[in-house]
DRENDO-1510 file (C-alpha; in Angstrom, 1 decimal, always signed):
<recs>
REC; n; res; u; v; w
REC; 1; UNK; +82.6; +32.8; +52.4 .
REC; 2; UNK; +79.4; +34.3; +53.5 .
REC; 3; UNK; +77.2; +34.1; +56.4 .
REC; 4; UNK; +74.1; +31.9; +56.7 .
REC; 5; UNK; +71.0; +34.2; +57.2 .
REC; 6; UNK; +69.6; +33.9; +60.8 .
REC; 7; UNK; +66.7; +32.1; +61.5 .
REC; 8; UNK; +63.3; +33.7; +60.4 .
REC; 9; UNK; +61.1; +35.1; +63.8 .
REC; 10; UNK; +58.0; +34.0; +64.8 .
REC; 11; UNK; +55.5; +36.6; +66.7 .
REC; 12; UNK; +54.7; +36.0; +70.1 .
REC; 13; UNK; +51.1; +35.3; +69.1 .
REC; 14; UNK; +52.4; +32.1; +67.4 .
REC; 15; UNK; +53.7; +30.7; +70.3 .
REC; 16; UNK; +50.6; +30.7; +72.3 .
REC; 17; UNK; +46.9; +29.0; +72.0 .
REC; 18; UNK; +43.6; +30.8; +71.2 .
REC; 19; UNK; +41.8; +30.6; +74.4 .
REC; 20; UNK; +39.1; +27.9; +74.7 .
REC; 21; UNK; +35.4; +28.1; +73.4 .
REC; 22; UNK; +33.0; +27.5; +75.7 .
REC; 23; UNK; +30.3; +24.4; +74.0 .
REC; 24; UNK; +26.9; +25.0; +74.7 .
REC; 25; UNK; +24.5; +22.5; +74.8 .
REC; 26; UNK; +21.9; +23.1; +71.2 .
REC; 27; UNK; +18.3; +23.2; +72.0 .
REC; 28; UNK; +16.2; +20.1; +71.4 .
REC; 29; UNK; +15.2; +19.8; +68.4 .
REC; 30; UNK; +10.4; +20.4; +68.4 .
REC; 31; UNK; +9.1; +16.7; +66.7 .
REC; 32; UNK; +6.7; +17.4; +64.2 .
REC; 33; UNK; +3.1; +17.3; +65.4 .
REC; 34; UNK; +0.4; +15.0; +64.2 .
REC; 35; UNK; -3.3; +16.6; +63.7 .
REC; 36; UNK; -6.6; +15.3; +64.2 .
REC; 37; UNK; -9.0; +16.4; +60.8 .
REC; 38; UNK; -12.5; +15.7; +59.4 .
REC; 39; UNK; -12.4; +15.0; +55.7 .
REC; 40; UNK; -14.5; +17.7; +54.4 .
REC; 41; UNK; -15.8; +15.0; +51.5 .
REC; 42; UNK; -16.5; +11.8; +53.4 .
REC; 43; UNK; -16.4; +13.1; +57.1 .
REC; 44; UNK; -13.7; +10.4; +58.1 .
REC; 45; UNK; -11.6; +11.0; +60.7 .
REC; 46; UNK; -8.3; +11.2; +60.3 .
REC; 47; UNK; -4.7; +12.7; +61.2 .
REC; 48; UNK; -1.9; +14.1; +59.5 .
REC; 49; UNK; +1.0; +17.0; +59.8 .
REC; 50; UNK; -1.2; +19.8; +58.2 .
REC; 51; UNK; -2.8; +22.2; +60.7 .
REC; 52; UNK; -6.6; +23.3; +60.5 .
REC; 53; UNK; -9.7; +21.8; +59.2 .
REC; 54; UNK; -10.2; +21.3; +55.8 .
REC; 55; UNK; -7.3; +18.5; +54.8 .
REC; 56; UNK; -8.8; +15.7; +53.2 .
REC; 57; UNK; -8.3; +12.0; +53.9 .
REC; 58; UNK; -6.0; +10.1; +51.5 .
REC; 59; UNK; -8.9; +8.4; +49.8 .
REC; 60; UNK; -10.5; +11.4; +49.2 .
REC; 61; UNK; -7.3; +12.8; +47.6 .
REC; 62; UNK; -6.4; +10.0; +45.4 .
REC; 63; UNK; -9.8; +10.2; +43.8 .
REC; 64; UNK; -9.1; +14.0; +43.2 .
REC; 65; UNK; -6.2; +13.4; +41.6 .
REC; 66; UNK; -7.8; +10.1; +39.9 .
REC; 67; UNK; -10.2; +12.3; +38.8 .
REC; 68; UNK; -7.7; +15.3; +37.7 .
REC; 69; UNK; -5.7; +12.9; +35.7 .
REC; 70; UNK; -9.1; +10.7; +34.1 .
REC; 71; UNK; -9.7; +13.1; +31.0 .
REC; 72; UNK; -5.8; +13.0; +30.2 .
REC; 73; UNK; -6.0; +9.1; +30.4 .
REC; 74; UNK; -9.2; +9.0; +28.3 .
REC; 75; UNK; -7.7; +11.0; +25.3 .
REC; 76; UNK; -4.1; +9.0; +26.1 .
REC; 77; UNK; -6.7; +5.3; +25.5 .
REC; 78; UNK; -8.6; +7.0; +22.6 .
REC; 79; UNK; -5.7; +7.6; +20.9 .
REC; 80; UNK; -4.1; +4.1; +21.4 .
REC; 81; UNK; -7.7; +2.9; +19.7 .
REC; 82; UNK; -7.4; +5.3; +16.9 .
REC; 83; UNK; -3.7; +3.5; +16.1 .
REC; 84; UNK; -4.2; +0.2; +16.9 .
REC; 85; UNK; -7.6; +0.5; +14.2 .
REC; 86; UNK; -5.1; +2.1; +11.9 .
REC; 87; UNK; -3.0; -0.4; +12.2 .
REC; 88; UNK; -5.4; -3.0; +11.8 .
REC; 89; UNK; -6.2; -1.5; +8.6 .
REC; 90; UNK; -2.8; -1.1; +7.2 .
REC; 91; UNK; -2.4; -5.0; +7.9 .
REC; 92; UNK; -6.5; -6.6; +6.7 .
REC; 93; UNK; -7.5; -6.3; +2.8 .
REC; 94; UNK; -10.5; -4.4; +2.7 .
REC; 95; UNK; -12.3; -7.4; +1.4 .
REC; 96; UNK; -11.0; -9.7; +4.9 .
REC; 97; UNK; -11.9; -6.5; +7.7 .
REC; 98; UNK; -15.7; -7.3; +8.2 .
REC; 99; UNK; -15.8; -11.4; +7.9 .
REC; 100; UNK; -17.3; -13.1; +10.3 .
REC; 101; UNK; -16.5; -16.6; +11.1 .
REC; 102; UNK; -20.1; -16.9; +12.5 .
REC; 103; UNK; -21.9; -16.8; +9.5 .
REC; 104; UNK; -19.3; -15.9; +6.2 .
REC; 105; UNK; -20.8; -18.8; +3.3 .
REC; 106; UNK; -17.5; -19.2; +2.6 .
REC; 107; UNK; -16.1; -20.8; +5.3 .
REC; 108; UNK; -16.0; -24.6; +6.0 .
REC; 109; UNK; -16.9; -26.2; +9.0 .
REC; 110; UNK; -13.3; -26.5; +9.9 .
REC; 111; UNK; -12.2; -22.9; +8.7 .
REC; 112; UNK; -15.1; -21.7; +11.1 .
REC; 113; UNK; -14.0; -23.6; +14.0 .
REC; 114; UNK; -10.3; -22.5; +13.6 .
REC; 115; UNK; -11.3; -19.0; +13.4 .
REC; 116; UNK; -13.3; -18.9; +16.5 .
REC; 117; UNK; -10.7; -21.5; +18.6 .
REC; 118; UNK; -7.5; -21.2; +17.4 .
REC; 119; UNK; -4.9; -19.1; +19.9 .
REC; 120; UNK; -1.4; -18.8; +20.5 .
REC; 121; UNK; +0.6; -21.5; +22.3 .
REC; 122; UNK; +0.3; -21.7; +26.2 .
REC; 123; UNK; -2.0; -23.5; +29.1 .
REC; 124; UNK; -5.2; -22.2; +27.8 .
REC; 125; UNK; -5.0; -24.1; +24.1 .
REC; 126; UNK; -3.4; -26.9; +25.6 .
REC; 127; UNK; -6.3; -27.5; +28.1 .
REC; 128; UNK; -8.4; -28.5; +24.6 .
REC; 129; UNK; -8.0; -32.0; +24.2 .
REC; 130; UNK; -9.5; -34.0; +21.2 .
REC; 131; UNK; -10.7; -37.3; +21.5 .
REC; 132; UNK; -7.6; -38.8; +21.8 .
REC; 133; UNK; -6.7; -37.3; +25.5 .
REC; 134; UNK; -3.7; -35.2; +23.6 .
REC; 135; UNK; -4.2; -31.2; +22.6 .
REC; 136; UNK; -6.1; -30.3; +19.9 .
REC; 137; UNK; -3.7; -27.9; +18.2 .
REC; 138; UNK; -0.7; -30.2; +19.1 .
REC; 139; UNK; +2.5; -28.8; +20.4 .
REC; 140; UNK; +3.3; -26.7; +17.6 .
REC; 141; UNK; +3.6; -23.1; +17.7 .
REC; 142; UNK; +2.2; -22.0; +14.7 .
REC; 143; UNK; -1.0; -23.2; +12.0 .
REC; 144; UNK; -1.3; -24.2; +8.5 .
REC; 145; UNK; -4.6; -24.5; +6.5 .
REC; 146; UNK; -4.8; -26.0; +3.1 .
REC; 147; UNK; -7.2; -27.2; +0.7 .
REC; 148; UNK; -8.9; -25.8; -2.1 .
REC; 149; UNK; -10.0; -22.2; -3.2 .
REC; 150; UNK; -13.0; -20.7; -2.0 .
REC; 151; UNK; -13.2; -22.5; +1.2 .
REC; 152; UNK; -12.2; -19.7; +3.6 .
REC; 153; UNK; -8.7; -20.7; +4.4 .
REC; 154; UNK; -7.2; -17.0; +4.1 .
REC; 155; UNK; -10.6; -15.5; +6.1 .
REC; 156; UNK; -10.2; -17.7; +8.3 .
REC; 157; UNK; -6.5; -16.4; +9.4 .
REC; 158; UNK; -7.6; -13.2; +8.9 .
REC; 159; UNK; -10.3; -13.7; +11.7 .
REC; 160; UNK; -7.2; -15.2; +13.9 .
REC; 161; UNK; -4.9; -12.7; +13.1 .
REC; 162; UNK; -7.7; -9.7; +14.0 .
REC; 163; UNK; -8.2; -11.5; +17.5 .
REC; 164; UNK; -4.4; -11.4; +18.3 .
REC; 165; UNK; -4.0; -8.1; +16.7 .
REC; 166; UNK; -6.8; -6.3; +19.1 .
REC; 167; UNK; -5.4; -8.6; +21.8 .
REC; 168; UNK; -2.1; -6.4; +21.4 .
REC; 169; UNK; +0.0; -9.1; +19.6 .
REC; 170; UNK; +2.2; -7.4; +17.4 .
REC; 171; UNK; +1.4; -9.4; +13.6 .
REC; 172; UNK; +2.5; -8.8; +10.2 .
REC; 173; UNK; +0.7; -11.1; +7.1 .
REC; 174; UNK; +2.3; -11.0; +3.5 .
REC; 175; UNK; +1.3; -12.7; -0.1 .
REC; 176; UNK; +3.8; -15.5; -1.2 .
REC; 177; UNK; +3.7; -13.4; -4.3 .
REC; 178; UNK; +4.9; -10.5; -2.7 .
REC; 179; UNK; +7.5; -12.2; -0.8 .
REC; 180; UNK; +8.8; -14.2; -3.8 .
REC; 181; UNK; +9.0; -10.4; -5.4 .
REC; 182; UNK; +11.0; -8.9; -2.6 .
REC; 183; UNK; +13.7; -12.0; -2.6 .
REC; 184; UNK; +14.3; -11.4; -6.3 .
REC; 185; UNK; +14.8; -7.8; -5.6 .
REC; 186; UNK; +17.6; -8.7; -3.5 .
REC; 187; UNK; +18.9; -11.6; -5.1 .
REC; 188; UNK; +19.6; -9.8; -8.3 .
REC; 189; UNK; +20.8; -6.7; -6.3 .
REC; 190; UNK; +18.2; -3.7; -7.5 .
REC; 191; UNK; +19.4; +0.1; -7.1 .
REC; 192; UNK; +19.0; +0.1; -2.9 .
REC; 193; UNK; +16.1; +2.6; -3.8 .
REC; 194; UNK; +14.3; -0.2; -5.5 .
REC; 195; UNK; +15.7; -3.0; -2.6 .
REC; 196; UNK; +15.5; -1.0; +0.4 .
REC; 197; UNK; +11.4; -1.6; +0.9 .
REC; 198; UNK; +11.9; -5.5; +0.1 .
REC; 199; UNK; +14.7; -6.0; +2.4 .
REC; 200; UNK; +12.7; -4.6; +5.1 .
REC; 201; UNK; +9.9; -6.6; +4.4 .
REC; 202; UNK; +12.2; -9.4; +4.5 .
REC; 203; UNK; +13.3; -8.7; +8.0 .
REC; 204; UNK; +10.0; -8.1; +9.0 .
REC; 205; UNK; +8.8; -11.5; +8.0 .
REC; 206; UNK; +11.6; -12.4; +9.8 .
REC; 207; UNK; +10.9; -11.2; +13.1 .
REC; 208; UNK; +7.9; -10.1; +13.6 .
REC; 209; UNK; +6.0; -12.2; +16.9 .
REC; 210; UNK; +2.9; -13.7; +14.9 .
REC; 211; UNK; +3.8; -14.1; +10.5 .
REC; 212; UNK; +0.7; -15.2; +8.1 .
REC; 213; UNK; +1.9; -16.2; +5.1 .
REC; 214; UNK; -0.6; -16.8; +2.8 .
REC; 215; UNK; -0.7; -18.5; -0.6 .
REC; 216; UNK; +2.3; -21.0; +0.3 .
REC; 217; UNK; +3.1; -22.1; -3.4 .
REC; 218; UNK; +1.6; -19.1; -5.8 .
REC; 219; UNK; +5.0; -17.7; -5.8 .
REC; 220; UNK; +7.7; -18.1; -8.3 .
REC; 221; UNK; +9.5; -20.8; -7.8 .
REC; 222; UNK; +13.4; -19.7; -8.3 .
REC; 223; UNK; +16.4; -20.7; -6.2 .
REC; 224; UNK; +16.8; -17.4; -4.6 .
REC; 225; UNK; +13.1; -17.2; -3.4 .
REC; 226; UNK; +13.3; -21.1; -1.9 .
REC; 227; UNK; +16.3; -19.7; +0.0 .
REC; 228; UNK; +14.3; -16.9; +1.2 .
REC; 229; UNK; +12.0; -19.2; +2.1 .
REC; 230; UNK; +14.2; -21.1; +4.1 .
REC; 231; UNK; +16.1; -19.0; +5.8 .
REC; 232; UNK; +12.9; -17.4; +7.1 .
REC; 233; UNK; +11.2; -21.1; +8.2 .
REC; 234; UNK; +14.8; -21.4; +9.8 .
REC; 235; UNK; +14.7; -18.0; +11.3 .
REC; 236; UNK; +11.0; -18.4; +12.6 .
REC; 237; UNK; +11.3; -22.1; +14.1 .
REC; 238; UNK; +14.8; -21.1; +15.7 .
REC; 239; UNK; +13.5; -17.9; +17.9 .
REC; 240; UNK; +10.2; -19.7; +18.8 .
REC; 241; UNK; +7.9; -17.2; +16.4 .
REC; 242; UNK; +4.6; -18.1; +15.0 .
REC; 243; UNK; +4.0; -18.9; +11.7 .
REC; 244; UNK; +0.3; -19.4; +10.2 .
REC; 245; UNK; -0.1; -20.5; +6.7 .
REC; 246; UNK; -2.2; -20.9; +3.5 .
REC; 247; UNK; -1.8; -23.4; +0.4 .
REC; 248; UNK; -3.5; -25.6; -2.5 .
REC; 249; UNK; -0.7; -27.6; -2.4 .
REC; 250; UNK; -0.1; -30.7; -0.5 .
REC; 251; UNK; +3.6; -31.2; +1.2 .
REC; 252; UNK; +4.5; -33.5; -1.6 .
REC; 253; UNK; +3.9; -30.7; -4.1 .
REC; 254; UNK; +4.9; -27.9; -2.4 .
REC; 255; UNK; +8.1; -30.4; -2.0 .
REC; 256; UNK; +8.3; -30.8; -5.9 .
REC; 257; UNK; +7.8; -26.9; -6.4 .
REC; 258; UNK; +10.5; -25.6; -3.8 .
REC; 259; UNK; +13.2; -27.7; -5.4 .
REC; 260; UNK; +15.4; -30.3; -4.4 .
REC; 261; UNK; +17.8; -27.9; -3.0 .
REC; 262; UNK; +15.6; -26.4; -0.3 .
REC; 263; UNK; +12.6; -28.3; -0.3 .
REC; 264; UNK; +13.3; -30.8; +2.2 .
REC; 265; UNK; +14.5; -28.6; +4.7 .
REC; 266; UNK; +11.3; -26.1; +3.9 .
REC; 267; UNK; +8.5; -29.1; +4.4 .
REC; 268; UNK; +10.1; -30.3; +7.4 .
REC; 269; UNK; +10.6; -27.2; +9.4 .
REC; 270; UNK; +6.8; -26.0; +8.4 .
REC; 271; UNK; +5.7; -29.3; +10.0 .
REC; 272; UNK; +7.9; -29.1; +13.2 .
REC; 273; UNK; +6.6; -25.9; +14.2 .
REC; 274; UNK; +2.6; -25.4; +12.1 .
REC; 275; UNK; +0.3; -28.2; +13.5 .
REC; 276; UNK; -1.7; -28.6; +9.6 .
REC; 277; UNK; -5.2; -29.0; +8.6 .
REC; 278; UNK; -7.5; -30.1; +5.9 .
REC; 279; UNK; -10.5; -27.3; +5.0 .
REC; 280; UNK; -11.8; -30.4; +4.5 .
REC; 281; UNK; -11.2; -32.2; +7.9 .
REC; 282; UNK; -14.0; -33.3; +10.3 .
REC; 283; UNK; -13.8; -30.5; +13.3 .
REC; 284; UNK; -13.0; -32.4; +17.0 .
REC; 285; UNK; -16.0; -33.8; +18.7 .
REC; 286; UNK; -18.0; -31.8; +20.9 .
REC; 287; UNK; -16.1; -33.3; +24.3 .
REC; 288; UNK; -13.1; -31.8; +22.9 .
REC; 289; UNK; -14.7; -28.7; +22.0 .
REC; 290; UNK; -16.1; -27.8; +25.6 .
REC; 291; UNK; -13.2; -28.8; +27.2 .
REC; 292; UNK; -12.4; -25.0; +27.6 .
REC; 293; UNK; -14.9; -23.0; +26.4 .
REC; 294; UNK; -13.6; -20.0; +27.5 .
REC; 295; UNK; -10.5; -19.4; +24.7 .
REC; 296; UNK; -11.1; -16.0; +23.4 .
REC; 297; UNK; -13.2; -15.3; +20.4 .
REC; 298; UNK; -13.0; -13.0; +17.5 .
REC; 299; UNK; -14.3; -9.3; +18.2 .
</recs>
């Protein structure tokens, strides 16, 4: 049996503390220093941590730097212009850009007073009351305009939509032809080349903030584009959106050309969320009109 090895050996320096460290008490720590200066631009008095004579107040240096930053901000507001005009033109006819409600022959007294009053839903349009005591526009989000052809219905939108648009409201406006085209496209399931641009525009009628759809009733009528249709009334009215309209048609027509199917649902959800009127209709009395004359107008 072998031995157990001995226990290992500490050094002597082990067994003993290091000796103690004296603490010494750190110096105080010097407090910044305030200085008294003359603004060099105004002549103000004032203080701060910078030493000599020549630091400016902090008006005097936010309007340098204002004034450093201006050009960048011009060219930044020049360009927004440039694209929002751009824009404008992508979404206006060519024939639509230059009416003016003011004057346009074609416009009836109603379609005039539309385009120079009419504004989205809140406290302003509300405030315009008709002879009745209740608003104008009612409490619908959206507007619908029908009557017959050459009276200025789709100018008249146009002129809306161009205040909204230049008021940074995002808008979109597309031809019931167009849209009836783009719902066949996907109904009948085209090469995704052909139905990609339609389903976009689909979506985009969808969910875009402010919608004119103009022409209500030109378009084919076929059961996949009255299910188009509804799905986007349905769409619009549930997610609050507004929707301004065009037709010839009265609601019992438009009724008999959507279809039994659809129609119902269609001409009831246009009229729970468009307050509708006549080209034809008398405008609201003066009282009503001068209730609050200071809705925005058309540029």
């Amino acid at each position: 049996m072998t031995a157990a090895p001995p226990p290992p050996r500490l050094p002597s320096s082990a067994l003993t503390l290091p000796p103690a460290v004296s603490i010494t008490q750190a110096p105080p720590v010097e407090l910044l220093e305030m200085h008294e200066h003359q603004c060099p631009e105004c002549g103000k008095t004032h203080t701060s941590l910078f030493r000599g004579t020549s630091a400016m107040c902090p008006d005097c240096t936010e309007k340098l730097r204002i004034a450093a930053l201006q050009p960048e901000a011009e060219k930044a507001q020049a360009e927004s212009q440039e694209s929002r005009l751009k824009a404008w033109f992508d979404l206006c006819p060519p024939d639509y850009r230059s009416t003016n409600w003011r004057d346009h022959a074609e416009l009836s007294p109603m379609c005039r007073w539309l385009a120079k009053h009419w504004w989205l839903a809140g406290a302003e349009r509300d405030a315009k009351l008709g002879p009745d005591g209740k608003p104008v526009f009612g409490h619908q989000r959206g507007l619908g305009l029908w009557g017959p052809t050459g009276r200025g219905k789709t100018r008249a939108m146009y002129a809306i939509i161009k205040r909204l648009h230049f008021a940074g409201v995002r808008c979109h406006a597309v031809q019931a032809i167009h849209f009836a085209e783009a719902a066949m496209l996907i109904a009948e399931r085209a090469p995704w080349s052909v139905r990609e641009g339609a389903v976009d525009l689909i979506r985009r009628c969808q969910t875009v903030p402010v919608l004119l759809f103009d022409d209500l009733g030109k378009e084919n009528s076929t059961p996949a584009v009255a299910k188009a249709m509804h799905d986007l009334v349905e769409v619009r009215k549930a997610h609050q959106r507004t929707l301004l309209w065009t037709s010839e048609r009265t609601a019992d027509e438009l009724a008999q050309f959507l279809g039994v199917n659809f129609a119902d649902g269609i001409v009831r959800r246009i009229g729970e969320i468009t307050r509708v009127f006549h080209t034809e209709d008398p405008i609201p009395t003066a009282a009503a009109v001068t209730s609050n004359p200071d809705l925005p107008e058309s540029p």
